[in-house]
N, C-alpha and C positions, 0 to 999 in steps of 0.2 A: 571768219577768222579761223585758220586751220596752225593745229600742234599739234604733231607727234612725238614729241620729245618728251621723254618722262622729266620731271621733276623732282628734287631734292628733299628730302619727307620732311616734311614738319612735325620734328619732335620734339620740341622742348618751348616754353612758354615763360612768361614773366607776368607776375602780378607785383603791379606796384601798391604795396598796402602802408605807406609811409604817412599817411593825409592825417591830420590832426581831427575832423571828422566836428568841426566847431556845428556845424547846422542843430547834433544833436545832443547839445550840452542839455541839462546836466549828465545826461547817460554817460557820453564819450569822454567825462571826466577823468573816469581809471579806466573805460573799457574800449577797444577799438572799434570805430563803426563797422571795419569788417566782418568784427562780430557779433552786429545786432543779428537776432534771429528774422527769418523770414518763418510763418511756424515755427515749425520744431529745429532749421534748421540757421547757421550765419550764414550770411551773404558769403562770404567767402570758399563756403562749402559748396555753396552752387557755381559759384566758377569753377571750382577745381573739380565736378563732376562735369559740365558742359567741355572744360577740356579734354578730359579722359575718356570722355565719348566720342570727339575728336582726331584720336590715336598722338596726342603726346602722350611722351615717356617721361620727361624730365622736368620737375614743377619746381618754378624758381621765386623767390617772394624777394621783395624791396622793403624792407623794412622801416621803421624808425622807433622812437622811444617809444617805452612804454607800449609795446607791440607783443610783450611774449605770450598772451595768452594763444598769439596764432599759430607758434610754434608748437604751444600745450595742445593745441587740438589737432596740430595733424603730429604728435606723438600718442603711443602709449600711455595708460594712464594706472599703473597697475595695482593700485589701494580699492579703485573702481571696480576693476575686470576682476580683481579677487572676490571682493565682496559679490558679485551677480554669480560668480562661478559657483561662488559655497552658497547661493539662494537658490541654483539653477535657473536663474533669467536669462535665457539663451538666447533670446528675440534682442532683448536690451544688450545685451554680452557683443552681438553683432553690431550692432550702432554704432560701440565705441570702437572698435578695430578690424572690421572685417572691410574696410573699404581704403583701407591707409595705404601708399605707397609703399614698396620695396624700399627695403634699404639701399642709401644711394641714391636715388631716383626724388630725391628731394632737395632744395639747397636754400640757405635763407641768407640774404646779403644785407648792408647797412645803408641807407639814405642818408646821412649826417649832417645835409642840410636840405631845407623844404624849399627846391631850387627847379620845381617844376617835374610835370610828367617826362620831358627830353630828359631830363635830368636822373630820373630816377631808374628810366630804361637805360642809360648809358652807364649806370651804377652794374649793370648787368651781364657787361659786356665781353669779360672773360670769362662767363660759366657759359655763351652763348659760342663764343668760340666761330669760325664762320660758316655759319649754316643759316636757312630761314628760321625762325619763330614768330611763337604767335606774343601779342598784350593782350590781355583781358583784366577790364575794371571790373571789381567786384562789385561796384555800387550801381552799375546797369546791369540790369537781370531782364535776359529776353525769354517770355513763354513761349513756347513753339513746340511743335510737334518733334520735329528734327532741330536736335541743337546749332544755335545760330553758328558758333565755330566749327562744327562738319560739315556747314553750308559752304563756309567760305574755303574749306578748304578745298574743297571742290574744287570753288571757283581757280583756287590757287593753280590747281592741278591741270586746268585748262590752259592757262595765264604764264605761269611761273614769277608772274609779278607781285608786287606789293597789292593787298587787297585792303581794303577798309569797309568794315560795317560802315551803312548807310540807311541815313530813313528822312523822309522830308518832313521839315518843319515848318510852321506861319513863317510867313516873313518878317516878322515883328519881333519874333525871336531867335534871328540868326546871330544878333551879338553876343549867346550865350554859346556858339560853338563856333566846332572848325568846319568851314564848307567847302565844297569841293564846286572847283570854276571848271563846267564840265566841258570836253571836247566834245562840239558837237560832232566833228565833221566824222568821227572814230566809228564805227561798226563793228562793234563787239559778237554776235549772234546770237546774246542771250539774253532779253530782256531787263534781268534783273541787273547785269554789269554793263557801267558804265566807266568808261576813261576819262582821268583825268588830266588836263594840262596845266593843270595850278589846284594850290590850296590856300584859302587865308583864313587866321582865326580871330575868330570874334569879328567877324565886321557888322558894322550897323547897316540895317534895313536898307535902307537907300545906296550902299556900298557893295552889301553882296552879292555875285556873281548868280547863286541859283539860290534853292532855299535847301538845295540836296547836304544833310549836317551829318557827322562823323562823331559816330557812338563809341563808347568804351572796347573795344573789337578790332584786332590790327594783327594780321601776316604781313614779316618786315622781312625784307632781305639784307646783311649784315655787312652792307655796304652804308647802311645807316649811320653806322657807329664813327663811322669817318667823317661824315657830315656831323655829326652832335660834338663831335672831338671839339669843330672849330664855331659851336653853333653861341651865335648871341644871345640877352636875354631879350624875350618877347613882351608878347600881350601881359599887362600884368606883372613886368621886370621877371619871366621866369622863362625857363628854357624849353621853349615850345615845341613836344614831339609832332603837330603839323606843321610847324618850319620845316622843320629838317626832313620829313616824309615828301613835303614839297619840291627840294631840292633831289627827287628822285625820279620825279617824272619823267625826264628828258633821258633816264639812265635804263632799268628795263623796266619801268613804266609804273602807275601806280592806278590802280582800279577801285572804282565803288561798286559794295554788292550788296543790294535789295532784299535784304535778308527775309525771309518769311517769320513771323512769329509780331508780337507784341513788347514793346520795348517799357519799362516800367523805372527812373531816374527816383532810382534810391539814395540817392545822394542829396535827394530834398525828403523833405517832411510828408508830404502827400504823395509822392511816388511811393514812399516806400509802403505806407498806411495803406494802400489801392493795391501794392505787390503780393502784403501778407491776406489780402482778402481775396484775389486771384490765385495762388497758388492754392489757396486753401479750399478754395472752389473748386478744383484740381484734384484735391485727396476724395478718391470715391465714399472712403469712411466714414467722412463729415459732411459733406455734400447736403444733401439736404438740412443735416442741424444746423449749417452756417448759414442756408435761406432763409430756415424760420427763424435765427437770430437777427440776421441784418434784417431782415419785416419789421422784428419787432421793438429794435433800435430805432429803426424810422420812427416807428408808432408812437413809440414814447419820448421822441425827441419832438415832434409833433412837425415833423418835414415829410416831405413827400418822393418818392424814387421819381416820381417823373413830374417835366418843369412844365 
């Protein structure tokens, strides 16, 4: 598969953070699961740094109620920054603002009903304007060496098409995503992208096409917005952003990419608990006290690391 045609940069992105976030009540009572910390940081922080590594410019949030704390964090905080300034805590001084966006270069829209992820991406639609963008769900967090969305942009750059994070799942739990019904006959040249000629979401075991499932992670061409305009409600009575990605195939294409790294479904209870002990594995500084802590949590729970 040969391209020399440059591609249209992918600057600007859309995080849908409208989700009521019930898995982790009592916490997401007053607080948004976007931001639960992983360590030191929220989930939502880490997408918006895997983007920025990426080379988007322009970071756009889907809101809903009770969501301000996210606009608190990616603002100024200046009662905070005064007090480290007159303590001279310059390490901590950097935490809170030295990583924030340029003015302008941020924008935060309303969700006003919990009418699905198609839904919440098409809430988006005039700050996206017609250009590519990326989605990223805060509550999949991929470890990897190279950020999973500079992977794909890659891929993009190859392509010019629609890309979708992808990673294989048992087959027993395809009803919890969207799968991609792969082309086989397609020759991509690069292992990790695959073509798609369909998508369908949530099918049961016995129904789905491969076990190849669609992660939080999506470069869209803004030809989408036209298909969601008239899109029905799906799986779930809600407006399914793999309908209408589906309905792109056949237009300039839509690919799966094999992202390298570890994908961690913080959107449950156990993802997220296995995320903050990998990441944390990850800080050289703690690194070994988080060994001898998880030992001797084993120890004294009286379970064993190996079955």
């Amino acid at each position: 598969m040969k391209h020399t045609k440059s591609h249209a940069k992918v600057r600007k992105a859309i995080f849908p953070v409208g989700g009521l976030g019930t898995r982790f009540l009592p916490a997401t009572k007053s607080m948004p699961k976007e931001m639960l910390p992983v360590v030191d940081k929220p989930l939502i922080h880490y997408a918006f740094e895997e983007a920025r590594a990426a080379g988007i410019e322009q970071f756009i949030f889907v809101t809903g109620r009770n969501k301000h704390s996210i606009e608190d964090h990616f603002d100024h905080v200046y009662e905070l920054q005064s007090r480290l300034s007159a303590r001279d805590k310059k390490k901590e001084l950097e935490q809170t603002s030295d990583w924030l966006p340029q003015a302008g270069n941020i924008s935060f829209t309303r969700q006003q009903e919990p009418l699905g992820l198609g839904h919440a991406v098409w809430c988006a639609r005039h700050l996206i304007g017609d250009e590519p963008f990326a989605v990223l769900l805060a509550d999949d967090m991929v470890l990897s060496k190279k950020p999973c969305l500079k992977q794909m942009v890659g891929a993009y750059q190859k392509t010019g098409a629609n890309i979708l994070g992808v990673m294989d799942v048992p087959r027993a739990k395809t009803s919890s995503y969207g799968i991609v019904d792969i082309d086989a006959k397609a020759r991509t040249g690069d292992a990790r992208l695959v073509k798609a000629k369909g998508l369908v979401e949530k099918p049961s075991p016995d129904k789905a096409p491969s076990t190849l499932s669609i992660i939080g992670r999506y470069i869209l061409q803004p030809e989408i917005f036209d298909i969601l305009d008239k899109q029905k409600p799906g799986a779930g009575g809600e407006i399914q952003l793999t309908d209408a990605i589906s309905g792109m195939t056949s237009k300039k294409g839509v690919y799966g990419y094999r992202f390298e790294g570890t994908r961690y479904d913080c959107g449950s209870l156990v993802g997220f608990v296995a995320a903050n002990v990998a990441y944390a594995l990850e800080r050289e500084e703690i690194t070994n006290v988080m060994i001898d802590e998880i030992e001797q949590v084993f120890k004294r729970s009286g379970h064993t690391l190996c079955k």
